[in-house]
C-alpha positions in Angstrom: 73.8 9.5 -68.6 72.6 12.6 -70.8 72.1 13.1 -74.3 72.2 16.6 -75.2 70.7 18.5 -78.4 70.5 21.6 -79.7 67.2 23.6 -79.0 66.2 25.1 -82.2 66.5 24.8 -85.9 64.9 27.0 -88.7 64.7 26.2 -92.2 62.9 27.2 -95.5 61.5 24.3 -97.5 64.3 22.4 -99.9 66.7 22.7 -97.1 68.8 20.7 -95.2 68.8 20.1 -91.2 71.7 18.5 -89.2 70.6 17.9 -85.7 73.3 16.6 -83.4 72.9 14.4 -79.9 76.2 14.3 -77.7 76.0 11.4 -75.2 77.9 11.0 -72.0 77.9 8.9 -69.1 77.8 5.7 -71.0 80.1 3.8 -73.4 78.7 5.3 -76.1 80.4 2.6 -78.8 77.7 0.0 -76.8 74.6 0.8 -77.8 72.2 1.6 -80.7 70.9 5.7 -80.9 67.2 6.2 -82.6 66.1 8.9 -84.1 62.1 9.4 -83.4 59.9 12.9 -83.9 56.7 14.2 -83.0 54.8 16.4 -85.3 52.2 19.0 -83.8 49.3 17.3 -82.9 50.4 13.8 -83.8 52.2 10.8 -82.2 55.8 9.4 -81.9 57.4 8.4 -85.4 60.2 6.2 -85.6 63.1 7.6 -87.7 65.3 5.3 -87.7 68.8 3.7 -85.8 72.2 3.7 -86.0 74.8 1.3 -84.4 77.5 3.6 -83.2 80.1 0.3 -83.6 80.1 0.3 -86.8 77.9 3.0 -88.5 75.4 0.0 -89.5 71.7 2.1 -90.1 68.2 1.1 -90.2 66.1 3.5 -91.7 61.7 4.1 -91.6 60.8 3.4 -95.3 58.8 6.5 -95.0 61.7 9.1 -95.2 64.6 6.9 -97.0 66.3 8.6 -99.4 66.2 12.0 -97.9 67.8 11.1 -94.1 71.1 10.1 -93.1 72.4 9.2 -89.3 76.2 9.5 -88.7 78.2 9.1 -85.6 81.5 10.8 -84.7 83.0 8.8 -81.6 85.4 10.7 -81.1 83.1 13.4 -79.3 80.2 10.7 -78.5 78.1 12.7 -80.9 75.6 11.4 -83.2 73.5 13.4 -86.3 70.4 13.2 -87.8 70.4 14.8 -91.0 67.1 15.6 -93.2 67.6 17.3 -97.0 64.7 18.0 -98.7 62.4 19.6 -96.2 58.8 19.9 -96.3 57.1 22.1 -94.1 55.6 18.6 -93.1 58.9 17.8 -91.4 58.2 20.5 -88.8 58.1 18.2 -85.1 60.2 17.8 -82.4 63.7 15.6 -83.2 64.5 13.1 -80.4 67.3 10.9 -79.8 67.2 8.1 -77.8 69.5 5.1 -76.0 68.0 2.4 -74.5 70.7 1.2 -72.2 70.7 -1.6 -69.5 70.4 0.7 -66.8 67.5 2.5 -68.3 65.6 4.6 -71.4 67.2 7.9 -72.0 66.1 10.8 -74.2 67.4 14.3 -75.1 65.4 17.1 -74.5 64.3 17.5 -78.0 65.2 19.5 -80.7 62.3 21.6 -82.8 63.2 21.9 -85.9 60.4 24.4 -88.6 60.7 24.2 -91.8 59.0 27.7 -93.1 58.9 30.0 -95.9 
């Protein structure tokens, strides 16, 4: 199983971010993808989910409105995408599949939002 993501994103504040997570080794249509971050300095933040069946999303209440998670399953990718940024959104992007045969993260994606 690895989910793979991209290793660097800059953007100025008001901008968008699309981070991308391309899973393989798994039936990807099977199982939920989270979205979770880590800010300098500060713990784990739940993001949000989406169902890769059917596109179904949950979503923290802190950041609604300005994220959206997408799938495409034809390339077992899914996207996190953020408008809006503050340079409060600068952390490390995680996704993360909690199959039956274990808990699997990518490797992280820091994304700095910067003037």
């Amino acid at each position: 199983v690895q989910l793979v993501q991209p290793g660097a994103e800059l953007r100025n504040p008001g901008a968008s971010v699309k981070v991308s997570c391309k899973a393989s080794g798994y039936s990807f249509t099977s199982y939920y993808i989270d979205w979770v971050r880590q800010a300098p300095g500060q713990g784990f933040e739940w993001m949000g989910r989406i169902d890769p069946e059917d596109g179904g999303t949950k979503t923290a209440q802190k950041i609604q409105g300005r994220v959206t998670f997408t799938v495409d399953t034809s390339t077992s990718t899914a996207y996190v995408e953020l408008s809006s940024l503050k340079p409060e959104d600068t952390a490390v992007y995680y996704c993360n599949a909690d199959l039956n045969s274990g808990n699997y993260w990518g490797q992280g994606t820091q994304v700095t939002v910067s003037s």
